[in-house]
N, C-alpha and C positions, 0 to 999 in steps of 0.2 A: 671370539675367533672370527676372522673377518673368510670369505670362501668363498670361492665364485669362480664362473669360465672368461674366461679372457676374450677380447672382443676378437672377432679377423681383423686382417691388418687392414683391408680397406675404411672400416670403421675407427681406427683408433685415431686417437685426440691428437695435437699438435705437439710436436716437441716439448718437453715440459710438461706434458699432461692438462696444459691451460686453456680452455677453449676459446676461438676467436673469436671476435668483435661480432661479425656474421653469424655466431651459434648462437651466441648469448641474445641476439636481437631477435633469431628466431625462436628463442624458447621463448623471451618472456612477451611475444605477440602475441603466439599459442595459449598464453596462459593470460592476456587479458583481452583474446580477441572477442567472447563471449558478453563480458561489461560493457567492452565499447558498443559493441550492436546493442545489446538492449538501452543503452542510453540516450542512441541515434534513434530510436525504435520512439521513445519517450519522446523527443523534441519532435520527430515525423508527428505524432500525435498530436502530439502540443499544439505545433502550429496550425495542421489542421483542423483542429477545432477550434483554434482563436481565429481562423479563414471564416469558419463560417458563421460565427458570431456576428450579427451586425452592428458593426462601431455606431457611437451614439455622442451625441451634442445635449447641452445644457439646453440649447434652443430646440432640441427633439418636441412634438405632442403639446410645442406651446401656442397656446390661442393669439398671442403678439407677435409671432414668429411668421414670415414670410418664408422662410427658407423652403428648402425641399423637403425636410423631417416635420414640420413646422405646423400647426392644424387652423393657421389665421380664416382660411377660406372657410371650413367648416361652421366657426364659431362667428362669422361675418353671414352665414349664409341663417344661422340661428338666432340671430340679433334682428334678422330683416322679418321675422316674421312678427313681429307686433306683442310677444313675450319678455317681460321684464326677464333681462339676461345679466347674469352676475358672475364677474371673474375674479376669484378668491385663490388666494397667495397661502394661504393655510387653511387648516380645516375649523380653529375658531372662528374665523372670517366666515369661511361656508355652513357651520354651524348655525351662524346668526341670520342666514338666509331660510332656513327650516320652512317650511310649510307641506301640509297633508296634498299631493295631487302634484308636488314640483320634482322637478329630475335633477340630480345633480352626477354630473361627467366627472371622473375622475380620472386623470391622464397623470404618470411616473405615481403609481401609487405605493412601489417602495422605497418613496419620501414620505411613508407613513409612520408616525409613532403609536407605541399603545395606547397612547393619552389621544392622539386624533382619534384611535380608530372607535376609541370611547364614547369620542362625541361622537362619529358617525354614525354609531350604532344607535345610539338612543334618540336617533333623531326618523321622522314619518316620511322624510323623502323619499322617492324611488331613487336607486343608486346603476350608474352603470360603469363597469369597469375594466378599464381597459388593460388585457394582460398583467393582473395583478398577481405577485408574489404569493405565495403559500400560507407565510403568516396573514394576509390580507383576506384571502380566500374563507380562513378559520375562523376570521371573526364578522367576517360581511356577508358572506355566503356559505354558510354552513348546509357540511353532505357534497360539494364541489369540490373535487379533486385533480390535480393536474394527474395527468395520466401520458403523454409525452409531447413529441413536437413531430408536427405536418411542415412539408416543404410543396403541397400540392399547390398551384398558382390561383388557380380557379374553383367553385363551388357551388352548386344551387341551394335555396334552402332544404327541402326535404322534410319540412316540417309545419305543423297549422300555425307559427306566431307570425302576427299580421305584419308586423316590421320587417321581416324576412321575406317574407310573400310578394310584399308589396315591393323590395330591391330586387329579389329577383339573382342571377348570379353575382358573385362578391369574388373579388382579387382580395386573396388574402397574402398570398405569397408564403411565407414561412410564419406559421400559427402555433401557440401551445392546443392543445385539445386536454380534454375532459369528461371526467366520468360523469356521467345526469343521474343524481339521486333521483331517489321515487320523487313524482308530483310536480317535478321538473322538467323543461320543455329543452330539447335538446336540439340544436340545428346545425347546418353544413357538416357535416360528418365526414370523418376520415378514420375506415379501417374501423366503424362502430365508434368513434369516440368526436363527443361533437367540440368543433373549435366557437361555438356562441351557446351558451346557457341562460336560462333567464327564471326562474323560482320567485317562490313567494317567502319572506323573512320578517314575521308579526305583520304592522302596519306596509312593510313596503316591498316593493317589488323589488328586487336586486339582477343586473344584467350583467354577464360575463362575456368579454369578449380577447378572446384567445389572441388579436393581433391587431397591434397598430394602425399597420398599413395602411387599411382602407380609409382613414381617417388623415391621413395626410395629404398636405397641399398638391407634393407630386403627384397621388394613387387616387387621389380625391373623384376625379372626373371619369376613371374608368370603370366600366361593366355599371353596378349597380351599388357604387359605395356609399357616392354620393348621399344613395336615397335612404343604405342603410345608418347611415351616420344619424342624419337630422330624420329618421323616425325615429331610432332609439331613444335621443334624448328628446324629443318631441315632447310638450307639458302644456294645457292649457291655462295652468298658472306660475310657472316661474322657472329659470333653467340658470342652472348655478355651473360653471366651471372652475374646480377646483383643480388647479397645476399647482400643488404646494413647491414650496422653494426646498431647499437642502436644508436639514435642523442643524439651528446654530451652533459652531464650535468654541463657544466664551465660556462654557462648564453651564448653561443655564437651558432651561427651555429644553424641547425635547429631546433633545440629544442626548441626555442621561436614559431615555428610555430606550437604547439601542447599545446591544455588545460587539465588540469586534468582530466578531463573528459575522453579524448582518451589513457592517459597512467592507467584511473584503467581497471585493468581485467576487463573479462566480468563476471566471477564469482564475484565478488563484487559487479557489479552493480546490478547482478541480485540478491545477497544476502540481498540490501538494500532495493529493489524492494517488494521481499517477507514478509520482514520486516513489512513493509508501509502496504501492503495487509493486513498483521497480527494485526496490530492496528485497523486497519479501520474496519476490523470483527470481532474485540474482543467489542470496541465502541459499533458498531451494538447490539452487542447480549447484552452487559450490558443497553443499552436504552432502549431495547425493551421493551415494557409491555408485561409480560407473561400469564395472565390471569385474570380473576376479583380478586376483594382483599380480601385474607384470614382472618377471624376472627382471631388476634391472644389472647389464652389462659391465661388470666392474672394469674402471682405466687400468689395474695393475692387479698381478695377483700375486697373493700374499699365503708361504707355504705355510701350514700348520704347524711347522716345527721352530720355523721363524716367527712366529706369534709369540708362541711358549716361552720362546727362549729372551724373548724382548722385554713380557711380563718378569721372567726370573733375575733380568740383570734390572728389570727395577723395584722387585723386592731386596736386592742385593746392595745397590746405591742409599736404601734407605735403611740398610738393617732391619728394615720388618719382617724377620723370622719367625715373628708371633703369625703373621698373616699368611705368611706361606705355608708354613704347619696346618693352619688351618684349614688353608686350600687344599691341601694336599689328601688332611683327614678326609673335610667332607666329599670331596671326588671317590676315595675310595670305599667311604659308606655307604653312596649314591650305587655305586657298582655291586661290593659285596651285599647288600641288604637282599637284592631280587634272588639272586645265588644263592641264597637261605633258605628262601621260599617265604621270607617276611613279606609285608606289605612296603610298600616305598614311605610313606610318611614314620614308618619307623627309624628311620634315619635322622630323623630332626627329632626324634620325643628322646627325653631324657631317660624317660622309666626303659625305652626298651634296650639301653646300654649295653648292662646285664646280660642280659639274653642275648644279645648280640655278640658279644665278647664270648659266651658259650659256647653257641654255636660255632663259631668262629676256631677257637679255640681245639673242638672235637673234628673238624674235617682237616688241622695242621699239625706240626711237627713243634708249636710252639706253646706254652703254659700260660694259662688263662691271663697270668701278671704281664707277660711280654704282652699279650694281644691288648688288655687294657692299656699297656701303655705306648704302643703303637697308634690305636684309635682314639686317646682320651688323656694321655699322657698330658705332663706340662710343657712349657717351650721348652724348644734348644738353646741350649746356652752357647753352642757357638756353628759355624758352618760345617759344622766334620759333622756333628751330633745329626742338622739337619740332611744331611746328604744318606748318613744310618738312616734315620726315621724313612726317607724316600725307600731304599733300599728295601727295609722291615716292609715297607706297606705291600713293595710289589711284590714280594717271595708271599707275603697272607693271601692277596689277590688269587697269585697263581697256583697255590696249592689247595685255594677254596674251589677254584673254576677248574681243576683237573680231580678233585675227590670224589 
């Protein structure tokens, strides 16, 4: 049974009951204007964190590189000190330079595979590493952890190691920083967390250094990079530069040592990241229950007698007599049962029939057979029979609800 208040006329719909072009655009704005912002919300993001990422070149941190990313000056300035100086293309290559007392620079060191990082380890050089990856950190510098990213530009050392000391302030610009395990020396600090670490790892020393910058051609010349660079790798026996190339993509060589996972960007992941957040909040807000439930304003109102009478002429079109009987019984068991003083689910239990037809029976004028077969009776065999039966139900009704 459909039931409701009718709208005022200033609210009612258009001719036809159809809404126009203009209701229908504002409803379903309203209903996806919340998606669309968080989706704008997500690319605002996006971009700005792929703004602040610094774009990077193949010729970034490379010792043959002139460019402005490019570390030729450095490693020109390393060469001139009278140190056998060696620039290795992989870490076999740098392997084979090994010796107790030499340094070996590691620049894009995740162009590292497990299989290099293998041989690194089991080799006596001092190691220094420039903004190395996580995996790189765990197997070269163990107890160093990344711990987040400085954008401070400037820094003093703040700490006793003589290579810092002796540079003096350092332009880093934008640095990972790090947690200093016990017995580690921790320098330039931001916020407690230092962006140059430096430990001791069995035979060798291992140097961490949180940022590039200061090691390029451009940054090379200011504040005190300079000096911090060619101290670091400083060796009075041998200084190995190791800029591995990218592992070969022929199925061979290192490249099996690396899952998809390690060759997507980290803008990627972190774009799928956001993504996933975006679903899980947009879910959220569409699950929610927003408040109790609004009545809503029906276009037409539909009399209850007009309902009734709509159901009966389509019990009547299909001869389902069976179905109306039925309807008819259970509405009037629903009714008479509480009028008893039964319980309501007595109405649907078989066992309590009996008892019902009793009762029933003792507050009317009609014999427990009529009342059985008023409420339990078989079908009508034709429209007269069911038009009695209607009859029968409401005369039991009414001399149940007036005894």
């Amino acid at each position: 049974m459909v039931t409701g208040t009718g709208p005022p006329p200033a609210a009612a719909p258009p001719a036809g009951g159809t809404p126009t072009a203009g209701q229908v655009a504002s409803r379903r704005w309203r209903a996806s204007r919340g998606v669309l912002a968080t989706l704008l919300a997500v690319v605002a993001l996006a971009l700005g964190l792929a703004a602040l990422q610094p774009s990077t070149t193949d010729q970034d941190l490379d010792p043959e590189s002139p460019g402005p990313g490019g570390t030729r000056a450095l490693a020109k300035l390393l060469e001139r000190r009278g140190v056998p100086f060696y620039l290795a293309r992989s870490a076999g290559d740098a392997a084979g330079h090994d010796a107790p007392g030499g340094t070996m620079v590691i620049t894009r060191p995740e162009r590292l595979t497990d299989r290099d990082l293998a041989l690194i380890r089991g080799g006596r050089t001092d190691l220094v590493l420039v903004d190395p990856p996580r995996d790189v950190l765990a197997a070269l510098a163990p107890g160093v952890r990344r711990a987040g990213t400085s954008f401070e530009e400037s820094d003093v050392p703040d700490c006793p190691l003589r290579a810092a000391v002796l540079a003096g302030s350092v332009r880093f610009e934008r640095s990972e920083t790090y947690e200093v395990p016990p017995g580690a020396t921790g320098c330039y600090r931001a916020g407690g967390l230092a962006r140059l670490v430096q430990l001791r790892n069995g035979e060798s020393t291992v140097t961490v250094l949180g940022s590039a910058v200061p090691l390029t051609n451009q940054r090379l010349a200011e504040d005190g990079n300079a000096a911090l660079g060619m101290n670091l790798a400083d060796s009075p026996v041998s200084i190995t530069w190791l800029a591995p190339d990218l592992p070969a993509t022929d199925g061979g060589g290192g490249n099996e040592e690396r899952s998809l996972g390690d060759l997507l960007p980290f803008g990627v992941k972190l774009f799928f990241l956001e993504l996933l957040v975006a679903v899980v909040l947009v879910a959220l807000w569409r699950a929610r229950r927003l408040g109790p439930v609004v009545a809503e304003r029906l276009p037409v109102v539909v009399r209850s007698a007009e309902a009734v009478e709509g159901r009966a002429r389509l019990y009547r079109a299909h001869r389902a007599r069976d179905r109306a009987a039925d309807a008819l019984r259970s509405g009037a068991l629903e009714r008479l049962v509480p009028l008893l003083g039964l319980p309501r689910s007595a109405a649907q239990d078989p066992a309590a029939a009996r008892e019902i037809v009793t009762a029933v029976a003792q507050r009317t004028t009609h014999d427990e057979g009529m009342v059985w077969t008023a409420l339990y009776g078989p079908e009508p065999a034709d429209d007269g029979q069911l038009v009695g039966l209607t009859d029968l139900l409401d005369d039991l009704e009414r001399q149940v609800r007036h005894s």
